[in-house]
N, C-alpha and C positions, 0 to 999 in steps of 0.2 A: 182050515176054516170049516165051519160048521155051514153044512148045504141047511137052504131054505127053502120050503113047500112051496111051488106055485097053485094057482088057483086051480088047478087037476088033481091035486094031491099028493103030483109027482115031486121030486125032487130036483130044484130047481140048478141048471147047470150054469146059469150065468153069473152067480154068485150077488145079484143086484139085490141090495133090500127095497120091496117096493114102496112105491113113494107113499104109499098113505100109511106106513110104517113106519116113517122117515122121522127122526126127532128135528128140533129146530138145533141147528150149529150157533154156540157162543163165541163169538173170538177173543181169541187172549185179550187182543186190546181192550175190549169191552171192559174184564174183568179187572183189568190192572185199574181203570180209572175209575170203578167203583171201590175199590180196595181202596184206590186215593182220598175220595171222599171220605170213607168210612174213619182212613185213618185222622184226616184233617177235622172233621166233625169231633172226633175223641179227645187231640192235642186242643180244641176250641173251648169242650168242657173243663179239660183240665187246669189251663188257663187261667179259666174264669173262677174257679175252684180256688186256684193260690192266689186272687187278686183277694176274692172274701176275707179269706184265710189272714194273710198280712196287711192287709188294710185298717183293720185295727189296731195292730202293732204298729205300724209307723204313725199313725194318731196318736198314739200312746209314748212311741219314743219322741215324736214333736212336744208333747206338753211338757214332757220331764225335763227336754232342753231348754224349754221357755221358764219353767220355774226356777231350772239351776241359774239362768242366768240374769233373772231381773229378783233382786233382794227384797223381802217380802216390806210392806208399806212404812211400818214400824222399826224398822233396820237403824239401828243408829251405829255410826260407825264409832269404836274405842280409840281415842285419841291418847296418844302415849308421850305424845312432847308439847309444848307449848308454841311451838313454831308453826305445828297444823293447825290450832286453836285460832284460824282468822274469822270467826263469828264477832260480831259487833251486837248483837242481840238474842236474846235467848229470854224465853217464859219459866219462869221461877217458881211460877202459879205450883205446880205439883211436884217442887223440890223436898227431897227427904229432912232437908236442913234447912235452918232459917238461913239465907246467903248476905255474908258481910260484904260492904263496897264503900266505896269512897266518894263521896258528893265533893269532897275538896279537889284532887286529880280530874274527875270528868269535868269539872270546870274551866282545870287551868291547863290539865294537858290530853283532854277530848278522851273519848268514848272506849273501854279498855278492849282486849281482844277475852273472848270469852270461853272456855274450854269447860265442858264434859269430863269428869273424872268415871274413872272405872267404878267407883265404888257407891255412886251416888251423887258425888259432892259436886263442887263447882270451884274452877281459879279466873279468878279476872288479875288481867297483867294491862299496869296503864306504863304506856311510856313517854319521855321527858320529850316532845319532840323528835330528830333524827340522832339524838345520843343513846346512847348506853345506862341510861339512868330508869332502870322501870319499877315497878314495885307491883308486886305480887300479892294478891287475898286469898286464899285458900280455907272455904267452908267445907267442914268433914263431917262428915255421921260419927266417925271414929278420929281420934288421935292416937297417938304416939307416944310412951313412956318417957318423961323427959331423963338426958345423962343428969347423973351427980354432980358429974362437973364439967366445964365448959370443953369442947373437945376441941382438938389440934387441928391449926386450922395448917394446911401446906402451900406451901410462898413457890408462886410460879417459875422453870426456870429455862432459858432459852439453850440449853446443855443437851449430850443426846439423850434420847429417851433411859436408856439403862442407866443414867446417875440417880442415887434416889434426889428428890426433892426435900429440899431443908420446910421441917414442921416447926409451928410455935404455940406454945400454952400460951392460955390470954383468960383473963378473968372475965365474970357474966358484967353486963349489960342492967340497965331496967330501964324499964317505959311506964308510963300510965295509959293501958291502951280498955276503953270502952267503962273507966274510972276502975281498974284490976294494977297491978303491978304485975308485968310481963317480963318475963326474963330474956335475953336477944346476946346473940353471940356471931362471929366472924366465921361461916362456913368454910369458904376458900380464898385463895389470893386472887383471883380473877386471871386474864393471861390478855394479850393484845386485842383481842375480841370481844372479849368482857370485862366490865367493872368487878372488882370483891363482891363476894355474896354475901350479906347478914341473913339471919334467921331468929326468926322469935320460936322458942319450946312451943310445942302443941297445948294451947289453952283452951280451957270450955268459958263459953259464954251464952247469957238468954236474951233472945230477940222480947221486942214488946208484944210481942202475941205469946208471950208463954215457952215458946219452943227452944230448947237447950239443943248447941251443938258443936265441934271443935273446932277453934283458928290457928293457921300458920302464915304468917307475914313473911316475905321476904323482900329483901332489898337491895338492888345492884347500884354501889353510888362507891365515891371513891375515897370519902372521910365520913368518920365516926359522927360528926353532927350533923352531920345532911341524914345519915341515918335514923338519928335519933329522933329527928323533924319530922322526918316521911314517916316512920314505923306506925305512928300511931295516929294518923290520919288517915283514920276507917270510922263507919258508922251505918249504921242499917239503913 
């Protein structure tokens, strides 16, 4: 140890450092819990740092979930069968096609079910009561090339599925439908849940506003003149 002068000049043997040369003593503890501070004060900012930081990401991730999940105002959904089609009413006001209907049916067998086609158009299906008897209107922006000749219609059969089904030729149809001669043929045989299908070829016709556009009739009934009766009881 390095001796210290006392106030003689001599060199002092008690080895004491005098008190007014004395520094002040810090105690570890002191020091720990300013380092506590220090460090808690830092982890406060940083914190507060990542709250900024992602707080507008999770604003950002909440909108994108609210827009994926509520379908924008104008949403209409595509109806692919006519079973969805339980609309009783619909605005025609800004259809692409003049829409053909039936003033005869909404009278005797009430209000049809109304469906959205994909492509613009519009079907109304009226049905006979709780039978099997409906008849179908189909307005199109476009039609369908008619066959040459009437196609095979296939006779339902209660066998297993892998026998084929016995097919039949059958000659065309006509109607007077909208004062035109319509040509109508026997789709399918029908099966226990359905009446046979008719179908009239895809014909064009003009509304009395001028507007030209394409019809298909169809008919679920169980003879050829009930057919023949309904096919052509339509009218704008």
């Amino acid at each position: 140890m390095i001796s210290q002068l006392n106030r003689t000049g001599f060199p002092s043997t008690s080895g004491r450092i005098p008190l007014g040369e004395r520094k002040p003593f810090n105690h570890p503890s002191g020091e720990v819990a300013e380092q506590k501070e220090l460090a808690a004060a830092r982890l406060s900012r940083a914190r507060s740092g990542e709250m900024k930081f992602l707080f507008p990401i999770v604003l950002g991730c909440l909108a994108v979930s609210v827009s994926c999940s509520s379908p924008p105002p104008d949403f209409v959904p595509r109806l692919s069968s006519l079973d969805k089609g339980e609309s009783t009413t619909a605005d025609f006001a800004g259809s692409k096609v003049p829409v053909l209907r039936s003033e005869y049916f909404e009278k005797a067998w009430g209000a049809p079910q109304i469906q959205r086609l994909p492509d613009g158009g519009w079907r109304l299906r009226y049905r006979k009561g709780d039978t099997l008897n409906f008849v179908s209107v189909c307005s199109m922006p476009r039609g369908e090339r008619a066959p040459v000749v009437p196609p095979r219609w296939e006779e339902p059969t209660g066998g297993p599925q892998e026998s084929a089904a016995p097919t039949h030729t059958q000659p065309w149809r006509s109607s007077f439908i909208l004062n035109q001669p319509v040509r109508w043929y026997q789709a399918d045989g029908g099966s226990g849940a359905d009446f046979p299908k008719y179908r009239t070829v895809d014909f064009q016709a003009t509304a009395p506003d001028g507007r030209t556009g394409w019809y298909r009739i169809e008919v679920e009934a169980t003879r050829d003149v009930e057919v023949a009766d309904q096919i052509k009881r339509v009218n704008w």
